[in-house]
N, C-alpha and C positions, 0 to 999 in steps of 0.2 A: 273582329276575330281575336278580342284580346286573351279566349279560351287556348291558342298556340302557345300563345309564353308561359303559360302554366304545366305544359306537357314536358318541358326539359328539365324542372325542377322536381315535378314528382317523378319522372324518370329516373333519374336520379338519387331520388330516396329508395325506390324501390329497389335499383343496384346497389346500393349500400347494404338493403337488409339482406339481401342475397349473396351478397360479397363473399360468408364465409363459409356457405352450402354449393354455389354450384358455380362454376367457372362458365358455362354456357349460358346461364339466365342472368349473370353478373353482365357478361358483354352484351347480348340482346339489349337487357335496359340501358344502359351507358350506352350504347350506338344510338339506340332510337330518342338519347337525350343528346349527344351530339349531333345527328341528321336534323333535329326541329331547331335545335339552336344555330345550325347555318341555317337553315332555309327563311327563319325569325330572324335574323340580324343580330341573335343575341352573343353567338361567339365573336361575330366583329369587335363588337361593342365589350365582350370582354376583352376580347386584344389588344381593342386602344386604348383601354385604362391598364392593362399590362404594359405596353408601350411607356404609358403617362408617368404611373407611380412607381414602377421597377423596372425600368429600362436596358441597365446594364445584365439586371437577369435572365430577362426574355434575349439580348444577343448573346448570351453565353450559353443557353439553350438552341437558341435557331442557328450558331456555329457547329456545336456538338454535332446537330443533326443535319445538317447541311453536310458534313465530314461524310457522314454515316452513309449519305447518298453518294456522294461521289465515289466512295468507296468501292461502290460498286464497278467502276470502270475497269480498276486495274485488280478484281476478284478474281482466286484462282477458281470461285463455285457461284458466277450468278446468280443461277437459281434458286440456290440456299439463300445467296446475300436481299435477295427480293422479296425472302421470306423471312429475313430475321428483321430487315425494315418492317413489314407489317403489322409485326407483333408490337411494335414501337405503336401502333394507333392512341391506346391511350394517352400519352401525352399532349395529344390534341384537345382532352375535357380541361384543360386546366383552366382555360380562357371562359369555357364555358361553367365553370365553376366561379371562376371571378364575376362573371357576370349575373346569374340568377339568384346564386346564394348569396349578391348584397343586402337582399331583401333577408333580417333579419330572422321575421316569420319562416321563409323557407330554409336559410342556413341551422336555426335549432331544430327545423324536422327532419331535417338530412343528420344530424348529427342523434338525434334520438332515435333515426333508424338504425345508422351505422352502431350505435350503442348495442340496442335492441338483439341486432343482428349476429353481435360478436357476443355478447350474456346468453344468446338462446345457442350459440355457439358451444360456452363451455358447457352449459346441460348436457351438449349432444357428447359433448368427451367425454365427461361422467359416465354416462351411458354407455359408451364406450370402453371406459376402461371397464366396468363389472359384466361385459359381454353381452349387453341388453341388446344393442345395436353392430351392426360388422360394414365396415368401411374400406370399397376395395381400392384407394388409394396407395399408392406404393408409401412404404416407409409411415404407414399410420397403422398400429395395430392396438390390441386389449393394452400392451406395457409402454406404446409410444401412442397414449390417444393424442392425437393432435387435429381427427378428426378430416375431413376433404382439405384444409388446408395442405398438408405432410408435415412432417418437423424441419422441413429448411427452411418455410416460410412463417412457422408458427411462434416461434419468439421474437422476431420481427413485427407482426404484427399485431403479438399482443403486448410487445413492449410499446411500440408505439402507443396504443390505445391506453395501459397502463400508467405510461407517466403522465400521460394526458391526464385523467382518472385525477392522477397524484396531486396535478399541478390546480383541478378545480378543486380539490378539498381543500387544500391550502388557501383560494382564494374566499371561498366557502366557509359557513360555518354551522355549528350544530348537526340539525340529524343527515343533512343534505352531506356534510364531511364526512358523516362514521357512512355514510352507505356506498359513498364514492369510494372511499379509500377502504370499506370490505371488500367492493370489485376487482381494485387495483391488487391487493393481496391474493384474493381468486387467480386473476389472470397471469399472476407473477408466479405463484405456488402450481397452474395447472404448466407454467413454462421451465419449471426446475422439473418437473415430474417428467417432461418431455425428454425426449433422447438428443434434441438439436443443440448442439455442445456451443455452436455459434450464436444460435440462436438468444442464447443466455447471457451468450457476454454482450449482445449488442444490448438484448434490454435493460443490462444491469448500466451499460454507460448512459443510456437512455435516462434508466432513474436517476443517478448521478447529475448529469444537466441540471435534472429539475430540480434535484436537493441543493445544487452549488447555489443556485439560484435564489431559493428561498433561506435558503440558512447564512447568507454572505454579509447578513448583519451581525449574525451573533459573534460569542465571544468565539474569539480563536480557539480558547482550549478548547472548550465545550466543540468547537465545530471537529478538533483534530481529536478528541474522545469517538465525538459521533461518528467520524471518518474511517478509523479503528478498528471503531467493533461491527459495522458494515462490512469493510474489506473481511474480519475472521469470520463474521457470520458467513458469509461467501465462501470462502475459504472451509469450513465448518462443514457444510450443505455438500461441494465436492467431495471433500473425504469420506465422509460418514453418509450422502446422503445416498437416494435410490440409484440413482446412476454414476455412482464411484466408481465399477469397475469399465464403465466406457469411457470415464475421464482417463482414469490408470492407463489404461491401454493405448489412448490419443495420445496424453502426455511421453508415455516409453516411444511410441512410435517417431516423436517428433524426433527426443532424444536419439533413436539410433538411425534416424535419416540424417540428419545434420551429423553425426559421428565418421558417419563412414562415409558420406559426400558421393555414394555412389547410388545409382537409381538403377536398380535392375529391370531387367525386361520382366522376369516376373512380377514384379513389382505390381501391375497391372492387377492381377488377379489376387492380391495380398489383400491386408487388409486396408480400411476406408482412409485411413494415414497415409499408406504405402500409397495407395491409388491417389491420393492427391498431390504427394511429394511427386510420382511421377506423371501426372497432368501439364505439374508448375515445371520440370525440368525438360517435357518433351518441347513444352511453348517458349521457353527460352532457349531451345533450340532451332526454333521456327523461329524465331525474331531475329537472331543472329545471320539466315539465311537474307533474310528480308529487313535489314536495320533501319529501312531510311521510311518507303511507304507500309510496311505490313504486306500481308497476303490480302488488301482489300476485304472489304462486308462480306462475311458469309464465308471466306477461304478456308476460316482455319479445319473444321471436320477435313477437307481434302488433303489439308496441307501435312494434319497427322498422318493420316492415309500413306502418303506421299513417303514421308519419314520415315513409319514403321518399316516399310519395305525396302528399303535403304540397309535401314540396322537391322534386319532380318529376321523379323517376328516372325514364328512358325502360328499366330493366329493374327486375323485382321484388328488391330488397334484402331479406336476414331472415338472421339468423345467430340462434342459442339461449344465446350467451353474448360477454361482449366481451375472453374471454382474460385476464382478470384479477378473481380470487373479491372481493374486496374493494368494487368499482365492480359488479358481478354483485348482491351483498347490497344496498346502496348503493339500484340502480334497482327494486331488488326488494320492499323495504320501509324505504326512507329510513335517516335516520341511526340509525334505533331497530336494524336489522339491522347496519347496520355496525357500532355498537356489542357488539353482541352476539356479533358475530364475534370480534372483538380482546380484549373478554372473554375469550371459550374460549378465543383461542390463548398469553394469558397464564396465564392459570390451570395451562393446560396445560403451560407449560412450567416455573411453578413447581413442579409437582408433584411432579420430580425435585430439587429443593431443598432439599440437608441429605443427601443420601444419596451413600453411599461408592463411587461409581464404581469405584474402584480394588479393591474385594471383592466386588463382581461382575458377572457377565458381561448382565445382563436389566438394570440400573436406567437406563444412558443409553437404551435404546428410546423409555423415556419422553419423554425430552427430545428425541431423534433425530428422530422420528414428527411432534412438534410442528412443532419447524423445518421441518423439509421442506413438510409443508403453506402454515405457513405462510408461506416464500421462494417457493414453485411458484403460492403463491395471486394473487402479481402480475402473472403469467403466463398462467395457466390455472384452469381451475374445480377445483381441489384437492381441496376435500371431498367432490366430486361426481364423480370422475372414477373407473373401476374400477380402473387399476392402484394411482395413486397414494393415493388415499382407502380404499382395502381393506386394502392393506397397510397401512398407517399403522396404522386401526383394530386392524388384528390383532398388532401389533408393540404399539402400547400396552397392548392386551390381557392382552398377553406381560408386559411390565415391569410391571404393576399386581398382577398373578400371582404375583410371585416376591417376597416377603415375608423370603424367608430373610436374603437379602445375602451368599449365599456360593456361589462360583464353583464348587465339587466339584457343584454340581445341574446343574449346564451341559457339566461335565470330560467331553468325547471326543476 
């Protein structure tokens, strides 16, 4: 029956190339490559070489999440809280990623689906922006293609993929360099054209990694020249570029929340600044009630709920998160989850610590995966979120996988 062990891997490519078109056919394959790989022994078998080779990271994961369940106990909303555990599933492929994709063969087919998947991607945004195609995703339209993704997941995930991109041309050479790093420019250039204003800064510190990375031999000047005119070129791109007057308007916005330290009730119905300043001050006011556990997994929608009525909103207030995983953990179960969070995301990103970038093409994922999460988690619910938290998983997956440290298991 050795026809089993081959179904979780190509399941798994197959959720790859589907990744950035349908949320339903993404989980379909990825479940039915997690079902064959317990039922095979292949997730075991990835767990105990998780166990084996990253130890401290899989307990700073199985704490986080073990948090998450208990959490539930002392929930002002079980039944939410049993629902936001669920969506947590994916974090379970990772074992199952370490394990099938050490087979070289199948980790470059997963990784030329995932490619595949995300390049047939940006056609479809193309498409999208000259109205060829219509996408009825919230917050994806003709002037924000960002296509099924939305734009809160889409600089995310093509920053990710991007520096990736960036980091093989680099190790690369010739025509295999100019076509990678035309992608990377595509993905980066279709991510300023985007409306997702976080989105951009996480990909740009994304790029950054990779550049500190490779360029940390050269000369100093040359590097703080190159440093320079990156930051104006950014700099540049906001001012003058397509979407300067939604930066304008974030930036004013910041400016007159923090001026006048006060959060109106209207606030709520203001604009996308306003609605987040008062997201982050209603949750720090649910923390303060609850300093020590949170309002438990799943509480907080009730516990807005709760509040608004209190301070006497003439309409019903409830949002399920306040745009930033950090303050999200925080009201969730006090500084014990906060902690626990910034645990993981250190751990995690030492774990790429000590290893040869430069001989191969899978070790920055690890560290890549991290960041992202964690720069997007001030922003938006990262871990919990299906583009961004799925990918991540599956890309550390990837890098924990590949043991070799030599780019010819990657060479197409």
């Amino acid at each position: 029956m050795k026809w089993i062990s081959q179904l979780s891997p190509f399941f798994l490519c197959i959720g790859a190339l589907a990744f950035p078109f349908s949320v339903g056919a993404t989980n379909v394959a990825l479940g039915v490559a997690l079902g064959v790989a317990v039922l095979s022994g292949q997730w075991w078998q990835g767990l105990v070489r998780f166990w084996q080779d990253n130890r401290l990271l899989l307990i700073a994961f199985i704490a986080y999440f073990l948090l998450m369940v208990m959490g539930l106990i002392w929930s002002l909303d079980v039944a939410w809280g049993v629902h936001v555990l669920g969506r947590q599933w994916f974090w379970l492929l990772i074992p199952v990623v370490i394990a099938v994709l050490a087979d070289a063969q199948w980790r470059r087919r997963f990784l030329v689906a995932l490619s595949a998947g995300l390049t047939l991607n940006l056609f479809y945004c193309v498409m999208q922006m000259f109205g060829l195609v219509e996408v009825t995703v919230q917050g994806s339209n003709a002037i924000d293609a960002t296509g099924h993704i939305g734009h809160i997941g889409f600089g995310v995930v093509y920053g990710l993929w991007g520096a990736w991109l960036l980091h093989l041309g680099w190790i690369y050479s010739g025509s295999q360099r100019i076509w990678l790093w035309v992608l990377t420019s595509w993905a980066y250039l279709m991510i300023l054209l985007a409306q997702g204003r976080a989105g951009l800064l996480v990909a740009t510190l994304l790029m950054m990694v990779i550049a500190i990375y490779h360029l940390r031999k050269v000369n100093i000047r040359r590097l703080m020249i190159g440093a320079g005119l990156f930051v104006v070129l950014i700099i540049l791109s906001l001012l003058i570029g397509p979407n300067k007057d939604r930066w304008q308007m974030a930036w004013q916005g910041v400016i007159d929340n923090i001026s006048t330290g006060v959060v109106s009730k209207s606030a709520y119905t203001g604009t996308s600044t306003d609605q987040r300043f008062y997201m982050l001050a209603v949750s720090v006011d649910i923390w303060k009630q609850y300093p020590l556990l949170g309002v438990g997994t799943g509480g907080l929608p009730q516990a807005v709920k709760n509040i608004s009525e209190l301070q006497g909103h003439t309409q019903r207030i409830t949002f399920a998160h306040p745009h930033n995983q950090y303050l999200l953990d925080l009201v969730r179960w006090g500084p014990i989850g906060l902690g626990l969070l910034l645990f993981l995301f250190v751990v995690w990103v030492r774990e790429s610590r000590g290893q040869d970038w430069g001989g191969s093409g899978t070790a920055p994922l690890i560290c890549l995966s991290a960041v992202a999460l964690a720069s997007h988690g001030l922003f938006a619910p990262s871990m919990e979120e299906h583009f961004s938290g799925l990918l991540a998983a599956l890309l550390l997956g990837v890098g924990l996988s590949d043991s070799s440290g030599d780019i010819s298991s990657e060479h197409t």
